[in-house]
C-alpha positions as CSV (number, residue, x, y, z in Angstrom):
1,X,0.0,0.0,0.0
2,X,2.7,2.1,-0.1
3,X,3.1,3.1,-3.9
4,X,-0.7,4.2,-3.2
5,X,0.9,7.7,-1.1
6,X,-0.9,8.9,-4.5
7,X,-3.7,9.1,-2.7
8,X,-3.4,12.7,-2.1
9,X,-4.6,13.7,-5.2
10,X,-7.8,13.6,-4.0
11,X,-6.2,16.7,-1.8
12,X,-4.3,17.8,-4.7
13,X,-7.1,17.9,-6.9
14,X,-9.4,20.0,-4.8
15,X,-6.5,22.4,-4.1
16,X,-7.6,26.3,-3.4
17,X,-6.9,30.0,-3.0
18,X,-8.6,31.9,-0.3
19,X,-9.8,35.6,-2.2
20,X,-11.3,37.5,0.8
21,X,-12.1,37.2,4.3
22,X,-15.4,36.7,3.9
23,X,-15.4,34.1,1.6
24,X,-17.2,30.7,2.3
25,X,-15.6,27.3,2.5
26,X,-17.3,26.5,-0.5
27,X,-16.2,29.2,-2.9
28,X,-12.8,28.0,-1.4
29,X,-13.1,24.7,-2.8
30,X,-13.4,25.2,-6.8
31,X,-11.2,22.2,-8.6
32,X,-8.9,24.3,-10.1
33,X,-8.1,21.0,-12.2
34,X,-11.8,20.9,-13.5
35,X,-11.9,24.8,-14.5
36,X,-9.1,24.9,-16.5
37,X,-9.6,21.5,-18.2
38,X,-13.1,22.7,-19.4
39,X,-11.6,25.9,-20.4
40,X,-15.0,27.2,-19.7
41,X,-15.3,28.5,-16.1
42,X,-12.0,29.9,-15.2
43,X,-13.4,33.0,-14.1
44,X,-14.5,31.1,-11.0
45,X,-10.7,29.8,-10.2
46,X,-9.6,32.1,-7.6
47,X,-7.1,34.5,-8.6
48,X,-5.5,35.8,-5.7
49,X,-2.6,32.8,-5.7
50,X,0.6,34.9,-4.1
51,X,1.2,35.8,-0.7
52,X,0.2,39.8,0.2
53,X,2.8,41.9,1.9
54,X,-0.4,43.0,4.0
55,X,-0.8,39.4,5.7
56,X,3.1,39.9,7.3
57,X,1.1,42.2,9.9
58,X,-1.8,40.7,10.4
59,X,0.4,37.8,11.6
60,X,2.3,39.9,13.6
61,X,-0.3,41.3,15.5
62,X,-2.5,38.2,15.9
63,X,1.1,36.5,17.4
64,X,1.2,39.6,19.8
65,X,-2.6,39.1,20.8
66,X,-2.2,35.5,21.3
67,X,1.1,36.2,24.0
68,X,-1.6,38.1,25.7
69,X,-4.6,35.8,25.4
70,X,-2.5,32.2,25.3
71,X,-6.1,30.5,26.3
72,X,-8.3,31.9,23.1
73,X,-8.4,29.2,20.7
74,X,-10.2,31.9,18.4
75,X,-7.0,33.7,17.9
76,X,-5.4,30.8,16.9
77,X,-7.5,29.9,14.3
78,X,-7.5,33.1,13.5
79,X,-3.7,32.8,13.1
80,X,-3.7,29.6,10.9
81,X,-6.2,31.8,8.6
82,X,-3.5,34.6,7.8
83,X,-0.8,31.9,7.7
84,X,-2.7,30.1,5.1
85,X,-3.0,33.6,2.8
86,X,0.4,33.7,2.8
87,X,1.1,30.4,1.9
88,X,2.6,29.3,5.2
89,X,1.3,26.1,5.0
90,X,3.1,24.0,7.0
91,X,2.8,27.2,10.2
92,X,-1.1,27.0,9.3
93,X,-1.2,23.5,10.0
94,X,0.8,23.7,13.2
95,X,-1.3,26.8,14.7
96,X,-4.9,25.2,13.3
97,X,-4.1,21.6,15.0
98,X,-3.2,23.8,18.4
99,X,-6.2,25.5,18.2
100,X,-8.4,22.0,17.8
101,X,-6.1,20.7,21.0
102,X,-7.7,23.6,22.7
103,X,-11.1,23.0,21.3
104,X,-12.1,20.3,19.7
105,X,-15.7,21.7,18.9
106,X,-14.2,24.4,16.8
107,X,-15.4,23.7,13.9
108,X,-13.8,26.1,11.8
109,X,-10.4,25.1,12.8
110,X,-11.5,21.7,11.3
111,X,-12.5,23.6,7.9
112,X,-9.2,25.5,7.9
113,X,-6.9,22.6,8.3
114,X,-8.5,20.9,5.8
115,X,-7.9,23.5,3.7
116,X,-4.1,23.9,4.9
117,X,-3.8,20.2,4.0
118,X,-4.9,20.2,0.9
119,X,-2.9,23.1,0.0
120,X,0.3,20.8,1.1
121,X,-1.0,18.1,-0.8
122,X,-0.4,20.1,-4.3
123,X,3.2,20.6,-3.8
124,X,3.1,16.4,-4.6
125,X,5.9,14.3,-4.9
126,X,9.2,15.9,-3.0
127,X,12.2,14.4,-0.7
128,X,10.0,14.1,1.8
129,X,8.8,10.4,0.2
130,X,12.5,9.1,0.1
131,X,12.0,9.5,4.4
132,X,9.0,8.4,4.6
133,X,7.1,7.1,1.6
134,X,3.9,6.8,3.2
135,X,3.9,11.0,3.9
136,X,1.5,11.8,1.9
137,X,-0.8,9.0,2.5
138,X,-0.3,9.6,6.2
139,X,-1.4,13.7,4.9
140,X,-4.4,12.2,3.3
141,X,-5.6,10.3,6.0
142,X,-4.9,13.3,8.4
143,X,-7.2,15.5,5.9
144,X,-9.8,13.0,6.3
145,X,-10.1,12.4,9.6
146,X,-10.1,16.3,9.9
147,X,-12.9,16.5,8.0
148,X,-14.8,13.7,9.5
149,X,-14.7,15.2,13.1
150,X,-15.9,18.7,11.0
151,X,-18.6,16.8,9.6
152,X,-19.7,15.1,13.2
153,X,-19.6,18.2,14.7
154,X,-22.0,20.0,12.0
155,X,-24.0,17.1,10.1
156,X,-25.9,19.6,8.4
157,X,-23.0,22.1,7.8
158,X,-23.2,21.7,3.1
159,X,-20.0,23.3,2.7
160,X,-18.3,20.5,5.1
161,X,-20.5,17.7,3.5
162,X,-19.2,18.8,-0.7
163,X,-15.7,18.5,0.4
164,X,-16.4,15.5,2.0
165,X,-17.6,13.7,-1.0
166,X,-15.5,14.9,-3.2
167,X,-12.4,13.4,-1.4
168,X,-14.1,10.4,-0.9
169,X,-14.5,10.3,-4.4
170,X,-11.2,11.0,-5.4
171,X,-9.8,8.6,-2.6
172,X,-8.3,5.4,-4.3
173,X,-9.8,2.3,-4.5
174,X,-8.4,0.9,-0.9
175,X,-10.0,3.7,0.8
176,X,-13.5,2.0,0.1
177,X,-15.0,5.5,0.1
178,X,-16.5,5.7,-3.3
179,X,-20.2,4.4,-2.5
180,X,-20.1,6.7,0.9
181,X,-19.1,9.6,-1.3
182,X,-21.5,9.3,-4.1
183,X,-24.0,9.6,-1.0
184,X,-22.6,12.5,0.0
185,X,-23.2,14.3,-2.9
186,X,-26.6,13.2,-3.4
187,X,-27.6,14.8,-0.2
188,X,-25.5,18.1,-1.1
189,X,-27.7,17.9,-4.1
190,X,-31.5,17.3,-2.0
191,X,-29.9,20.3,0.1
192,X,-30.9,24.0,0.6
193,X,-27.3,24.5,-0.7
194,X,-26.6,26.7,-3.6
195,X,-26.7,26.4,-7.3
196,X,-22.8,26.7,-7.6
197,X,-22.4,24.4,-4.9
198,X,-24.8,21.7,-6.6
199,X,-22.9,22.3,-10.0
200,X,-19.7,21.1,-8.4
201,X,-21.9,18.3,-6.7
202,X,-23.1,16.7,-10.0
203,X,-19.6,17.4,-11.6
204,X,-18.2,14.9,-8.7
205,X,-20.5,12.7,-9.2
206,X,-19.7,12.5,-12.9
207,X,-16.0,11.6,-11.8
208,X,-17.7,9.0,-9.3
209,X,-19.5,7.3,-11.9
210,X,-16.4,7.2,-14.6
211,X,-14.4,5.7,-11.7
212,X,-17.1,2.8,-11.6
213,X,-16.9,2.8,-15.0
214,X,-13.7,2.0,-15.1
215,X,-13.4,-0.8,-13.0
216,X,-16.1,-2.6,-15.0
217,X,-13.6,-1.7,-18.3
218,X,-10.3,-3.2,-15.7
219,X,-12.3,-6.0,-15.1
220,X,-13.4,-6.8,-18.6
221,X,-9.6,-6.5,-19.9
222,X,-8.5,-9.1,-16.9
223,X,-10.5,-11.4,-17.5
224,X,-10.9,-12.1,-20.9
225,X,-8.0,-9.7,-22.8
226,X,-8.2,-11.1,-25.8
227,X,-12.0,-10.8,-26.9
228,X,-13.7,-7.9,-28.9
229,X,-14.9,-6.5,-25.4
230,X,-11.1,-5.8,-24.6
231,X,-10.6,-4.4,-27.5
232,X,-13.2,-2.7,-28.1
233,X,-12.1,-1.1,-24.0
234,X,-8.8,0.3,-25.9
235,X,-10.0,1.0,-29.2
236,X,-12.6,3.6,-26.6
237,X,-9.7,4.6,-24.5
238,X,-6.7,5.1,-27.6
239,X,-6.2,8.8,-28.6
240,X,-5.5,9.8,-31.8
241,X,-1.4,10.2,-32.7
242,X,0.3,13.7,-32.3
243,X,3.2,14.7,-34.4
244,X,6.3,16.2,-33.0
245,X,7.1,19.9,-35.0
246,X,10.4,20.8,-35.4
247,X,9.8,24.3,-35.8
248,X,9.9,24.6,-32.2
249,X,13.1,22.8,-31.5
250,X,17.0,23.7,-32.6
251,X,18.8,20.2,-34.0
252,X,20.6,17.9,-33.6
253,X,18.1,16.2,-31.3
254,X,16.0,12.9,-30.9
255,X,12.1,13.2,-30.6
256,X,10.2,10.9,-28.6
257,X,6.5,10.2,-29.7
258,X,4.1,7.8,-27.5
259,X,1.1,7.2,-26.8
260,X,-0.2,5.7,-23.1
261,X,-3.4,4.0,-24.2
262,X,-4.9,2.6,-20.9
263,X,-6.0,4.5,-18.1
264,X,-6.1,3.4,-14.5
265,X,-7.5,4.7,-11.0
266,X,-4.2,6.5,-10.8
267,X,-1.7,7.7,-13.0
268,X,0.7,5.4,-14.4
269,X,4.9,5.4,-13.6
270,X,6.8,5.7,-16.9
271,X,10.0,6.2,-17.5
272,X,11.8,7.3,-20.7
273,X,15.2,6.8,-21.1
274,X,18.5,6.1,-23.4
275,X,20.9,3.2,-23.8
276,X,23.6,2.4,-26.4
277,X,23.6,-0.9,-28.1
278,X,25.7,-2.5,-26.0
279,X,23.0,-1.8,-23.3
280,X,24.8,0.7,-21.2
281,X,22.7,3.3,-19.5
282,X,23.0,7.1,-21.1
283,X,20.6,9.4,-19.7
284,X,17.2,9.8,-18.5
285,X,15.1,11.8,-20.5
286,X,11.9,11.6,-17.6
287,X,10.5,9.2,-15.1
288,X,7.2,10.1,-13.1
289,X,7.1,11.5,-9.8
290,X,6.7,9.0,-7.4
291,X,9.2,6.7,-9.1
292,X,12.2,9.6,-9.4
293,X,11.5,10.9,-5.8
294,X,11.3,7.3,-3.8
295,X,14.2,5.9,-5.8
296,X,15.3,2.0,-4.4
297,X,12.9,2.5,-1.5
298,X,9.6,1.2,-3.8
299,X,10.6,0.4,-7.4
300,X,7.9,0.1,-9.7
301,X,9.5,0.7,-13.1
302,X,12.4,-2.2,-12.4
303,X,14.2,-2.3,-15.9
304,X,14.8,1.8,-15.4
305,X,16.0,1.6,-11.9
306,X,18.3,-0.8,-12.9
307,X,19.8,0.4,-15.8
308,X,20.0,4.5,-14.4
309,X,20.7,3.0,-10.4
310,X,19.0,6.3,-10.2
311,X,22.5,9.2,-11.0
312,X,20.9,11.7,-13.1
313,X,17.0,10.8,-11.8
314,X,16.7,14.7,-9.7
315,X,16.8,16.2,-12.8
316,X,14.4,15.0,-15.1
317,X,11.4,13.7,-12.6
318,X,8.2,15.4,-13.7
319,X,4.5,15.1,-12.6
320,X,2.8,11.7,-13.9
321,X,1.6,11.5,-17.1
322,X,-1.6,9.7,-17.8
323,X,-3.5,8.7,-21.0
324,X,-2.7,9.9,-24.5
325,X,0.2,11.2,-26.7
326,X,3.3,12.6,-25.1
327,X,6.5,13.9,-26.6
328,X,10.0,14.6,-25.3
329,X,13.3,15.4,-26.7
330,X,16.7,14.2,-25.8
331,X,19.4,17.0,-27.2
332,X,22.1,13.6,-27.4
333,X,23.8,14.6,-24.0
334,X,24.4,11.7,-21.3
335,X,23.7,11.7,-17.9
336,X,27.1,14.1,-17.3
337,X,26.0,16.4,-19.8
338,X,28.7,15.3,-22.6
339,X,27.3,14.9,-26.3
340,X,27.3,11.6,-27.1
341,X,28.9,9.8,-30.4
342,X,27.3,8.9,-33.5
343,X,26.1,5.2,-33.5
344,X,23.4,3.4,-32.4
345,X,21.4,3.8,-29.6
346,X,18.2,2.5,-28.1
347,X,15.4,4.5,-26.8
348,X,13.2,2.5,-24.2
349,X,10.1,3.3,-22.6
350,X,8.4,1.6,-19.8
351,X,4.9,2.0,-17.9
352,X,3.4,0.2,-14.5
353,X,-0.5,1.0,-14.3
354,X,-1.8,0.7,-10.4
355,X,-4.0,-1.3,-9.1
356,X,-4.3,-3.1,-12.0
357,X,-0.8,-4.3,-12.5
358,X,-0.6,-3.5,-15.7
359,X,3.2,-3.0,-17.4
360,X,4.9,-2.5,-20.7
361,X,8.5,-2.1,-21.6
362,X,8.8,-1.0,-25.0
363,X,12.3,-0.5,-27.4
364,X,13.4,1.0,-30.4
365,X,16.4,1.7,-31.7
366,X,17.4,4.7,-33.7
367,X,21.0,5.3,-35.5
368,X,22.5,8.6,-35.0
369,X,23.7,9.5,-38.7
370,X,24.0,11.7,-41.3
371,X,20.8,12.4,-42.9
372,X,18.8,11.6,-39.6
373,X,17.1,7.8,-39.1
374,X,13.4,7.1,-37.6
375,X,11.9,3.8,-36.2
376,X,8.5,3.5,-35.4
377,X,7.2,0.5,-32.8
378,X,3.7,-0.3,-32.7
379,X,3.1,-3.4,-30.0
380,X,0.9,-3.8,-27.1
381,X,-1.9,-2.0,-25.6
382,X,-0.1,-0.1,-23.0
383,X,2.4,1.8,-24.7
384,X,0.7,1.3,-28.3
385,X,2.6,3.8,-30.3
386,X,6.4,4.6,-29.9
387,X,8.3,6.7,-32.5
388,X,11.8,7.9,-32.7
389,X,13.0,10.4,-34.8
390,X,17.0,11.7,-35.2
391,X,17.1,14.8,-36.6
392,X,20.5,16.2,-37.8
393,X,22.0,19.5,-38.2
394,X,20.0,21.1,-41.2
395,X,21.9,20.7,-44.0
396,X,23.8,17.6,-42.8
């Protein structure tokens, strides 16, 4: 259960900005993911992201009230508040947790440090995994439980009872919160709460029921992957193929074209990286979060942790990558930044899906010559597509 500290993208995903003092909890929670995906409602994404000089004050004064008043758990929520504005998380979450020692009907301070973790949550994947790879399951869980106290302390309370299914429905599958969060909803829906607040309701549900979805499509594929209802699963789920332009890039160089053609409940580990033909390592070209960050403690992408043993992974991990065509560029430098020779080398690609299980490893190899070489690989289901393109000095 540990490669599932993914689990805070239910946290990251409902990740907000606070615009004014008086703003509910519920304007607070706009998916910022959802907005700008849709393209369509990004004047509702708050806009107010950076810290104001003005908060540097306001902290100030409420630290100088609270040496005077060391008992009012008010002042400390209060406190977590203007920490959280500017983006002093990790102070928010201290001050907010003191305040809920010294009161643990405030329901506000349950709100707020929800809110603070959340916030955490969107920094993902960092160093903090290679200590402790369950952190941010551990900052999920913590959420959570915050949020159910809120919730037992206010049952009727809709702003509490909308973030509370939409985490439950972003929870993984281990959680076993997707039928309690579906309910949830409902109710925020059969609720005097507001139109906005039902919009986002019905949105969440739509993500509830694609999740179900999608375990009916996993299950289909496991059991029987080789009839029509299989295929007919990836033909549904395979994106159309991309072209890499050159315009926007200065040779000599290698493009990298592929497809991910299978999604799962969480976003795959891939790792794209460069051999020689002898099978030497070269250089990394990018490997998913979770995988660069937790190194030898939890390997899921075993023929890249053994051919990079990790040297150059700090530079090149990037947020996961999920379903449909992806291109990267290697500009034909090794891992110690030396241009390599002309020959031949061997680009390779390789995916682990979770929880299904799911993995690919696909090669091609690609000649580094005069008058440029491409090789196209088109095997599997997983990794469907692969091309690999050398492109020369112009005029070369």
């Amino acid at each position: 259960m540990k490669a599932l500290a993914g689990c805070l993208m239910a946290l990251c995903i409902m990740s907000c900005s606070i615009v004014g003092k008086n703003q509910t909890l519920e304007e607070h929670s706009r998916t910022q993911g959802v907005y700008r995906k849709s393209g369509k409602l990004e004047h509702m994404i708050p806009t107010m992201e950076k810290a104001k000089e003005s908060e540097r004050p306001r902290i100030t004064e409420l630290k100088e009230k609270i040496q005077r008043e060391p008992d009012n758990s008010a002042l400390f929520v209060e406190l977590g508040k203007a920490h959280f504005d500017a983006r002093h998380y990790g102070e928010a979450r201290k001050v907010l947790k003191k305040a809920i020692t010294m009161d643990h009907s405030n329901v506000e301070a349950h709100k707020w440090l929800v809110l603070t973790l959340r916030k955490l949550a969107t920094r993902g994947y960092d160093e903090k995994i290679y200590e402790n790879t369950d952190y941010q399951r551990n900052l999920a869980f913590e959420a959570y439980s915050a949020l159910e106290k809120a919730i037992t302390l206010s049952p009727e309370d809709g702003e509490i009872r909308l973030m509370k299914g939409i985490i439950e429905v972003e929870m993984p599958f281990f959680v076993n919160k997707l039928e309690q969060g579906i309910d949830d909803l409902n109710r925020v829906l059969k609720s005097d709460a507001p139109d906005s607040a039902k919009a986002e309701a019905l949105y969440w549900l739509g993500e509830a029921y694609q999740k179900k979805a999608m375990r009916y499509w996993t299950k289909v594929v496991s059991e029987d992957p080789n009839s029509e209802a299989s295929k007919a699963v990836f033909d549904r789920m395979r994106p159309a193929v991309k072209r890499f332009d050159l315009s926007h890039h200065q040779p000599p160089l290698l493009a990298i074209d592929f497809i991910l053609g299978f999604r799962d409940e969480l976003a795959p580990q891939t790792a794209v990286w460069i051999e020689d033909r002898e099978g030497n390592f070269v250089k990394t070209v990018y490997v998913s979060g979770f995988s660069g960050h937790v190194k030898e403690k939890q390997v899921r992408l075993p023929k890249w942790a053994n051919s990079s043993k990790f040297v150059d992974v700090d530079a090149v991990t990037g947020a996961s990558i999920n379903l449909g065509h992806h291109v990267y560029v290697w500009d034909l430098k090794d891992n110690s930044g030396r241009r390599v020779r002309a020959g031949e080398y061997v680009v390779k690609v390789e995916v682990a899906y979770w929880p299904s299980r799911y993995y690919q490893l696909v090669s091609a190899a690609v000649n580094l010559r005069e008058g440029g070489d491409r090789t196209v690989v088109e095997e599997g289901n997983f990794v469907p597509y692969l091309e690999v393109n050398y492109f020369p000095v112009r005029g070369r």
